[in-house]
N, C-alpha and C positions, 0 to 999 in steps of 0.2 A: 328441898335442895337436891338436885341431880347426883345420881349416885357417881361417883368420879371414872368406876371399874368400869360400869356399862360404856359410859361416854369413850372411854379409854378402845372398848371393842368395836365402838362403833366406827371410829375412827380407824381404826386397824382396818375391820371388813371395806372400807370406800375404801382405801387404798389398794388392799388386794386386791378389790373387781377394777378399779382405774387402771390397775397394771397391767392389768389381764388384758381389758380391752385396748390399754396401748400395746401389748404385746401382740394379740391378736390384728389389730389392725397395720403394726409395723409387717406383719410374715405376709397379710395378707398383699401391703405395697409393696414388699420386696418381691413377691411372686408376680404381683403385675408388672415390676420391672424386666422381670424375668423374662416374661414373655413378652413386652411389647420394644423391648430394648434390645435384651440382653441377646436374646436366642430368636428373637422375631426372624431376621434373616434365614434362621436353621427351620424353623418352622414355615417360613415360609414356601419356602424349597421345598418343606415336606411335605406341602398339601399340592402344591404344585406338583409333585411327583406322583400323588394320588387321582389329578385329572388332566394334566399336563404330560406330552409327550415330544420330544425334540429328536431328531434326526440329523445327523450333521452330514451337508451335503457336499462333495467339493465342488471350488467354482469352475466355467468351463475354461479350461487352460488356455494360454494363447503361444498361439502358431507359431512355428518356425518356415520360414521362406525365404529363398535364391532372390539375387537380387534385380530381378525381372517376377515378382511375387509367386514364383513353380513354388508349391508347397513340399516342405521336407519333413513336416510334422504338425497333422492336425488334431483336434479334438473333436469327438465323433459322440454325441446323445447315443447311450445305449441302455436298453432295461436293465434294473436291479433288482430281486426278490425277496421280499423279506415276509415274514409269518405271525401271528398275533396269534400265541398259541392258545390261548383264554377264549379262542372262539370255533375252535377245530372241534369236531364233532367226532371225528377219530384222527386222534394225531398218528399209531402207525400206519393208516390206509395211508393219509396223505404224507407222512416221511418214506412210506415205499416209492409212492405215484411220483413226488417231485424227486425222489435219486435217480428210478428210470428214467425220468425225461430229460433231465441236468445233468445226467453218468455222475451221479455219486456215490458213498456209502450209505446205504439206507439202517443202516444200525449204528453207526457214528450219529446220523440227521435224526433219526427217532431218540433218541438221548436229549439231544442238544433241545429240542421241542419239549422233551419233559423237564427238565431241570430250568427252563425260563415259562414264566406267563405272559407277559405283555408284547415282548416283540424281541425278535432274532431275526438276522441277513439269513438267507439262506445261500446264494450264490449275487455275486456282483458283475453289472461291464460284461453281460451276456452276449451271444451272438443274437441276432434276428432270428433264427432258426430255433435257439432253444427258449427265446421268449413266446416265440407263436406254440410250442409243443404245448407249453406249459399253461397257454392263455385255453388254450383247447380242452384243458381236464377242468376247469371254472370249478377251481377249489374257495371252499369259504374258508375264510380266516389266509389267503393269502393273496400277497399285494405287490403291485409292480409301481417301479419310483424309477426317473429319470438321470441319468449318472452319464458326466463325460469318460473316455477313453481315449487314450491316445492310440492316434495309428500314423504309419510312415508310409506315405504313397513309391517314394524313390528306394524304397528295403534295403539294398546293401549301400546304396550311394551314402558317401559320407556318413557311413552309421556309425565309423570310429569319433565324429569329429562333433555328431550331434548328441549322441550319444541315444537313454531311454528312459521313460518313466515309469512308474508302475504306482499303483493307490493312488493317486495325484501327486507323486513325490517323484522329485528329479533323479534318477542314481548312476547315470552317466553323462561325461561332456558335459554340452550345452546346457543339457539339461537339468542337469545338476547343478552347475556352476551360476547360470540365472534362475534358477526351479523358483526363488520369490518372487520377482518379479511377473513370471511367467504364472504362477499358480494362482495370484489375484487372492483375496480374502474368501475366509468358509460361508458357506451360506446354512443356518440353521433351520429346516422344516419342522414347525410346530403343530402338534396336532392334540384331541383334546377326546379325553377317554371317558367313555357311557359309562353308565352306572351299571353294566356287566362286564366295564373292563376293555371294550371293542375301542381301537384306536383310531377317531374320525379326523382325515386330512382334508383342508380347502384353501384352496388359492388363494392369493393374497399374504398367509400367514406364513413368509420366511423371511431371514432379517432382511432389511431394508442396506444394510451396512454391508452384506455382501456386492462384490465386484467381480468380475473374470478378470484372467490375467493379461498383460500386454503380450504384442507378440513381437517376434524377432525379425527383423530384415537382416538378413545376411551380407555380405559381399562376392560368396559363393555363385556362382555362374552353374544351374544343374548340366548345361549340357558338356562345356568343359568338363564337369566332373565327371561326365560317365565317359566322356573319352578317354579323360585322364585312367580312370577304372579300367577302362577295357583295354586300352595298350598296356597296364601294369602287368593285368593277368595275365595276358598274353607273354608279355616278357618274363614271370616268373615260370609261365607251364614251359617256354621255348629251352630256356638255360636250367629246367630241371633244379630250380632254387629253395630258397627256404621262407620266403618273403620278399617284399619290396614298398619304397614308398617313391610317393612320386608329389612333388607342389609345384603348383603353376600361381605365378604371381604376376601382379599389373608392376613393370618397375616404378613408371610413374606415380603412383598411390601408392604403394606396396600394400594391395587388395592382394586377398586371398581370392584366387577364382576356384582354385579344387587343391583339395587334398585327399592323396587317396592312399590306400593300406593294404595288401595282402598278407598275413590275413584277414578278413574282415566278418560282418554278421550281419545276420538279419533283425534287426530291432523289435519287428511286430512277436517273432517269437526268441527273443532273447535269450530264455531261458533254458533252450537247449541248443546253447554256444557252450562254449567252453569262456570262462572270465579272464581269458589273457587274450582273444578276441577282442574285447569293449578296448583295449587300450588304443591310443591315438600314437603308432608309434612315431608320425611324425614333430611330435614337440616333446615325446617323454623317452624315446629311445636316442642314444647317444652311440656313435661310432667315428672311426679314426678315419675321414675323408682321404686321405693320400694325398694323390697329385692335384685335386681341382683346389687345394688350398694356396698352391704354387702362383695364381692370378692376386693373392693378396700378399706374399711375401713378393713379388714383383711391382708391387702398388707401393706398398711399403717404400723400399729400395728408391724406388724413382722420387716418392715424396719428399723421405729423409733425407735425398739428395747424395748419396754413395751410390747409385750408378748413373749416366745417362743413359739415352733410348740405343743412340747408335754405338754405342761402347762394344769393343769383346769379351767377350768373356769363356777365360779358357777352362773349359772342362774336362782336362784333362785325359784325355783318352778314353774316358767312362769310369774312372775307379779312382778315388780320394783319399788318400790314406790321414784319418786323426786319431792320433795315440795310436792305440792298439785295434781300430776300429775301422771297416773299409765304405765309403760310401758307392754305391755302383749304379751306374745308368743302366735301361734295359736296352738301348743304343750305343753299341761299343764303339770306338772309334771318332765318336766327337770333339773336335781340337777350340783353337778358337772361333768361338761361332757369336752372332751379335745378339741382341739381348733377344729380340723377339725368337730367336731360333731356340731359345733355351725354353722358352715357353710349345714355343712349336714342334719341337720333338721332345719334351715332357724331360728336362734331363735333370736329376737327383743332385748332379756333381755343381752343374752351375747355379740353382737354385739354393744348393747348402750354403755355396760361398756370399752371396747374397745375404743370408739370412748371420752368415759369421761376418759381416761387415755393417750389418745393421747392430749387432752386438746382442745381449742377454738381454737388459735391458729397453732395447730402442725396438726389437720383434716382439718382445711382450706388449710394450704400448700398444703398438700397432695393430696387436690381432686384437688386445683387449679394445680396442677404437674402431674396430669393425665388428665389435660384438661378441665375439667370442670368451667362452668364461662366464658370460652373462647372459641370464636370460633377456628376452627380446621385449616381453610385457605385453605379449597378445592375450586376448581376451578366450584363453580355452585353457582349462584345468591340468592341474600334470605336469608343468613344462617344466623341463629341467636346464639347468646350466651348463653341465657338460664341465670339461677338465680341460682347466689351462691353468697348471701349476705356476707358483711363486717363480721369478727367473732365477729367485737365490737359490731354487731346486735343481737346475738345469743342468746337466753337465757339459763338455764341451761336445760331445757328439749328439747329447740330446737337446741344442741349438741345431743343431745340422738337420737331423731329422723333422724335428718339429718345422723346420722351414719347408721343408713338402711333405706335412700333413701327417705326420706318424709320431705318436707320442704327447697326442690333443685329440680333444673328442670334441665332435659338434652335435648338433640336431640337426636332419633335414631343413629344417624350418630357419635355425640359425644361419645355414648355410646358402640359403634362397635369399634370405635378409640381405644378406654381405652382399652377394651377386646383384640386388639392384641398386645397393648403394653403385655400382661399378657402371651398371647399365644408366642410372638415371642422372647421369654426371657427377657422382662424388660424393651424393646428400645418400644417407642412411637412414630410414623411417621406421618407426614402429608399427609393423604387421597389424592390420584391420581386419578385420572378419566379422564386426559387426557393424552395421551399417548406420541401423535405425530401430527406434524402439517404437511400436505401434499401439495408441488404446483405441481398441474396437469401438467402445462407450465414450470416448470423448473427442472419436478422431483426435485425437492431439498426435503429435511423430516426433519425436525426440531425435536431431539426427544427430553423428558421430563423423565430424568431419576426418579427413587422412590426415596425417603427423605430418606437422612442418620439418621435423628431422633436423640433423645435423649434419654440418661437412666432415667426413672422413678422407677425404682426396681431393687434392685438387681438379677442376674441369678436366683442363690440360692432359694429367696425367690418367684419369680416367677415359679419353678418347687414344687416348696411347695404349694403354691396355688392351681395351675393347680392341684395338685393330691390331693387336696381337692375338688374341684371340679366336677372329676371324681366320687368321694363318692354321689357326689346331683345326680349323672343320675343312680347310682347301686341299688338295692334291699335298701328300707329302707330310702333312699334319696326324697326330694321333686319333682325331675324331671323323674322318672323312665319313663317315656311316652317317653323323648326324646331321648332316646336309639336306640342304630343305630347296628342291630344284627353285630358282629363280629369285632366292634371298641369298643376301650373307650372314652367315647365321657363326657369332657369334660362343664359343664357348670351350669347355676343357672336361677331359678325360680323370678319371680318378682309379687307381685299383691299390687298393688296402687289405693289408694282412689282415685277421681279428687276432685277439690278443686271446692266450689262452688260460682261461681263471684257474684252471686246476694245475696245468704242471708250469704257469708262468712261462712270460716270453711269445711268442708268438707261434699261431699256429702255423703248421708245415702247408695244409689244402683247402681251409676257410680263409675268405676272400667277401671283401668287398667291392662290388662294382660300380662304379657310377659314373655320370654323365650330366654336366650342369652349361647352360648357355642361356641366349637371350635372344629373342630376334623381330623384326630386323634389327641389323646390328648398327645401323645408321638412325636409324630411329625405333627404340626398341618398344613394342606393344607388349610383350610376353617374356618374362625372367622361366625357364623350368629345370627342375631339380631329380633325376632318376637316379633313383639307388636298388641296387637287386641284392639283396643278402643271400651270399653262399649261392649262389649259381655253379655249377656242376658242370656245365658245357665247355665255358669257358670264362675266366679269372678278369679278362679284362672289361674295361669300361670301354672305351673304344668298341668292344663285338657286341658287347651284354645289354650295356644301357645307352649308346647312341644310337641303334634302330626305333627304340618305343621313345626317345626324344624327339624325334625326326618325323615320327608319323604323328604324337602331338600337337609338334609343332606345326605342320600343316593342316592337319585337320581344324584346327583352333581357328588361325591364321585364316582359311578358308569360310570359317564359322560368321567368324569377326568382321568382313567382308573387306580383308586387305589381301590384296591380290601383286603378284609381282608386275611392274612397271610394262614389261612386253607379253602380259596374259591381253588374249583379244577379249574384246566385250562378250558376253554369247548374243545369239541370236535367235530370234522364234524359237527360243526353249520349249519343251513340250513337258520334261520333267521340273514342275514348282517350289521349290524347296521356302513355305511360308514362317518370317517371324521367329524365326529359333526355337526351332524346333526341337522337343527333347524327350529324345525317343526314348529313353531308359525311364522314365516316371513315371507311368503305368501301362504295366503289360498284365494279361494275363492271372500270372502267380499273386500278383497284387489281387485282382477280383476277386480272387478266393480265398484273401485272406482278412478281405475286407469286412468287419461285425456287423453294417447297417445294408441299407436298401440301395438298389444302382441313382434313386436321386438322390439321397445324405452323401453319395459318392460326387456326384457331379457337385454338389454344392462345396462341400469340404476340401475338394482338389482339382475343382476345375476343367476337371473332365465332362464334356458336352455334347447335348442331342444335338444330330443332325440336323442342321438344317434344309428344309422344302427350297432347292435351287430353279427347279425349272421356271423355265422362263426367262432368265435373268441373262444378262451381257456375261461374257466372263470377266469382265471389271465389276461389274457389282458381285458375282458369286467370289471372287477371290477378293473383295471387301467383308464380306461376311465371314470368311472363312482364316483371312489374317491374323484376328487376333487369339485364334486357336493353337498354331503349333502344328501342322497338318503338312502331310505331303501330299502336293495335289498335281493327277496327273490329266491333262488336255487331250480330246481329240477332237476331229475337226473344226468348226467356224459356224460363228450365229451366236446363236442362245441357245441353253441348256437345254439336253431334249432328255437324257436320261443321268442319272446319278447313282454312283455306289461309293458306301454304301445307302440305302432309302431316309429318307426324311424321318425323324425321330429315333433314329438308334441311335444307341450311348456307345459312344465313341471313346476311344481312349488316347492322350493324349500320344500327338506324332502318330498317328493313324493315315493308311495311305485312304484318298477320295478320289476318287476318277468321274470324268464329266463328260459325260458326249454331247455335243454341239450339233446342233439342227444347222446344215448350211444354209445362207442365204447369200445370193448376189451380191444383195446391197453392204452384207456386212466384210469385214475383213476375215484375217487369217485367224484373229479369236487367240493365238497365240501370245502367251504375256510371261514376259522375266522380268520376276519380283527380286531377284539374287539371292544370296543364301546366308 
């Protein structure tokens, strides 16, 4: 008989080793969970990190362009340097070699090389010049990668309005404001590390899920802008000022064609502006318009139906007495005059009483229905709304004021808005400045039609206005400066105190100047808006800012190819003015501050080699030459016999070309007007 004890051990011992081996094989499942579940992802990564090497690239940005395609901001291929310090043979020879050649810190750069193995930037978004220095020392363990940068062919043009980017990231304007769309998805370069560590790159291997970004079409016109630019400056160096803006709008569309700023900056080197430059001050800076507000409490009035056209209205001798408060015309002596005359000599006294017959109430509507108080909802960053207090704020002499323009704040931009609701019959639109959205990769064009808008005025009373206004630019009117020979030009003077923030109330010798109209004033092509802050020569709108109105306005006008009714046709022109021409987009200062080669220049903005003309008609060399932007000047008749500049020089655009012409009998005068 089996001993009971034994049997009792033996059973004990199975179960201890069962246990075991279920213990051991439980730790040994749970570890393989571990690793093929649990942490498989973390591990995975980790070996990946052991022969695996990614590089995050950004994609190439998309353009911003006028709306005639002038580039205002491209993306330009430039080298990037990065080091694989695990393969440097002497890392300080080579952190000396690459700071001379890059101007760096070479004891900052020999650090940064010893404290990484596998891979460090060294400098990004190089010039050309310091990628060839650097290709010339043929250092091992360092390597060059392809990186967009941004550059702005047109430099100060519209640089408040476009703004700039920097690392692939939008940080002003435009570019900030669209930087997603504009910046497209990252692209990831992988690359796959030897068994010393060396990091091997080949084509094919970056995501597939990368894109570049769309690009911008504008509604911006460059060559308006740089007119618009160069009459501002000029207006601010003439009256010795403190700034100026200036917007020129389409009334019919209410298109932005230029917006311009003094002061202003150069984008490519932003960084040594000062950052109250970047601002856009015409949609973020707000000022007390004065008198050109006078054209909307007169709109008003007529609408609401408290004045007729031909009505008088007595203003008093020039001085108004409410409460304890005196309102004063800068025209003493005004008695009863009819309504347009109160607009045409700008008078304080007849427009108060207007604006105290529309009431507290029925003038707030009104201004808030032509936009004021509100922002407008154009597509650029920043915009502000500006001050039109509650009417329950108002007092009875701050109705009187507010009715010409003092004790309300606008935006240029707000202020240009109203002006074409006035010009475009009564309809008020929301400001466009973007056109179209472009993908390089899918052609696709996403466009952005103009705002159907609202009626703010009646027709009627908007061509009643308008031809009051026409009275401020004639003999006798406050704006006679802004007169445009052979138009009727359409518009109103403004001159504003500034308010003074520290001792309250208004300042004694800061002034506001400006000048706003529209022309032709029969059928208007062009709404513009000049404002000169703090001008020093003199206070008024009339002297200050209806000169650089006026030479806009025809410059533009002449751009546009509307001419006044009695201009003669020309004849056998000799001077060619081809295609719209825009002479401020690249000059010079731009070549030199150009990062790539003179062709990545021609391709990224357009700018083009000469072409080989001899021989040709001068209808076929000024068919070649059209779609450039070129001033092209003729002499004699035939075919091309000599040309400057020579065939294949990189031109820049609005470059002048000159043609000499082989005479021949049989041919003509060889003379051709393309117009301007």
């Amino acid at each position: 008989m089996p001993d009971r004890k034994n049997t009792r051990w033996m059973h004990i011992r199975l179960i201890l080793v069962a246990g075991l081996l279920v213990l051991m094989a439980g730790g040994i499942s749970f570890r393989m969970w571990q690793l093929q579940v649990s942490q498989a992802e973390w591990l995975e990564g980790l070996a990946k990190d052991q022969y695996l090497r990614q590089i995050v690239l950004e994609p190439m940005r998309g353009a911003i362009v006028d709306r005639h395609g002038a580039p205002l901001a491209v993306s330009v291929m430039t080298d990037s340097i990065f080091v694989t310090p695990s393969e440097l043979e002497d890392g300080p020879a080579v952190a000396r070699a690459l700071s001379k050649a890059l101007d760096l810190n070479a004891g900052k750069l020999e650090k940064k090389l010893a404290r990484r193995k596998h891979f460090t930037w060294i400098k990004r978004r190089i010039p050309q010049e310091e990628a060839n220095r650097v290709r010339e020392l043929k250092l091992a363990g360092v390597h060059f990668t392809r990186e967009s940068r941004r550059f702005y062919p047109a430099r100060e043009l519209a640089s408040s309005l476009i703004g700039f980017a920097g690392d692939g990231r939008g940080l002003e304007g435009l570019e900030l404001l669209f930087d997603s769309r504009l910046r497209g998805s990252t692209t990831l370069a992988k690359g796959i590390r030897d068994a010393r560590g060396r990091t091997l790159f080949s084509e094919g291997m970056t995501d597939p899920d990368g894109a570049d970004g769309v690009s911008l079409v504008l509604t911006l016109d460059l060559t308006i802008q740089e007119i618009a630019q160069r009459e501002l400056e000029r207006a601010v160096t003439e009256s010795k000022a403190k700034g100026g803006m200036v917007v020129v709008m389409d009334p019919a569309t209410s298109d932005i064609l230029a917006m311009a700023n003094v002061p202003n900056f150069n984008p490519n080197m932003y960084w040594t502006f000062k950052p109250s430059s970047y601002r856009n001050r015409s949609v973020t800076d707000c000022f007390e318009p004065g008198s050109t507000m006078k054209i909307f409490t007169i709109g008003a009035a007529l609408q609401e139906g408290v004045v007729k056209p031909g009505e008088l209205i007595d203003c008093e001798k020039g001085r108004l007495a409410i409460g304890r408060h005196h309102i004063n015309d800068s025209h003493r002596g005004l008695g009863k005059i009819p309504l347009r005359e109160v607009l045409v000599h700008s008078s304080n006294v007849g427009t108060a009483k207007l604006g105290m017959a529309l009431g507290k109430p029925g003038l707030h509507r009104s201004l808030k229905n032509f936009g004021f108080g509100l922002r407008t909802g154009v597509d650029l960053p920043g915009e502000s709304r500006c001050i039109l207090r509650p009417f329950s704020r108002w007092s009875d002499v701050g109705l009187a004021t507010i009715s010409f323009g003092q004790g309300i704040s606008v935006t240029p931009l707000q202020m240009t808005s109203a002006l074409c609701s006035v010009a475009s019959g009564g309809i008020l639109r929301r400001p466009r400045i973007l056109k179209a959205l472009l993908s390089e990769q899918s052609r696709e064009r996403e466009q952005f039609e103009p705002d159907v808008g609202r009626r703010v005025l009646d027709g009627k009373w908007a061509s009643t206005v308008r031809d009051m206004m026409v009275g401020v630019t004639e003999p006798g009117g406050t704006g006679t400066r802004a007169a445009v020979p052979g138009f009727a030009v359409a518009g109103k003077t403004g001159t504003a105190q500034k308010a003074d923030l520290i001792a309250g109330g208004y300042s004694k010798d800061k002034r506001v100047a400006s000048f706003m109209g529209f022309v032709p004033a029969d059928s208007p092509r062009l709404a513009i808006l000049v404002v000169v802050d703090e001008p020093t020569t003199s206070p008024y709108g009339g002297t200050v800012a209806a000169p650089p109105f006026a030479r806009i306005a025809e410059a533009v006008l002449g751009y546009l190819g509307v001419f006044a009714a009695h201009t003669p046709e020309p004849v056998a022109e000799k001077n060619i003015q081809i295609d719209k021409p825009r002479s401020g987009a690249i000059l010079a200062p731009v070549l030199e501050e150009w990062p790539g080669s003179p062709e990545e220049l021609s391709v990224a903005t357009g700018v083009i080699r000469m072409p080989d003309l001899r021989g040709l008609s001068v209808r076929e060399a000024v068919g070649q030459l059209s779609p450039k932007g070129l001033d092209v000047i003729v002499s004699g008749s035939g075919r091309v016999k000599r040309q400057r500049p020579a065939a294949g020089k990189i031109l820049e655009l609005a470059s002048r070309v000159t043609l000499e012409l082989e005479i021949q009998d049989a041919v003509g005068s060889g003379a051709v007007s393309t117009g301007s």
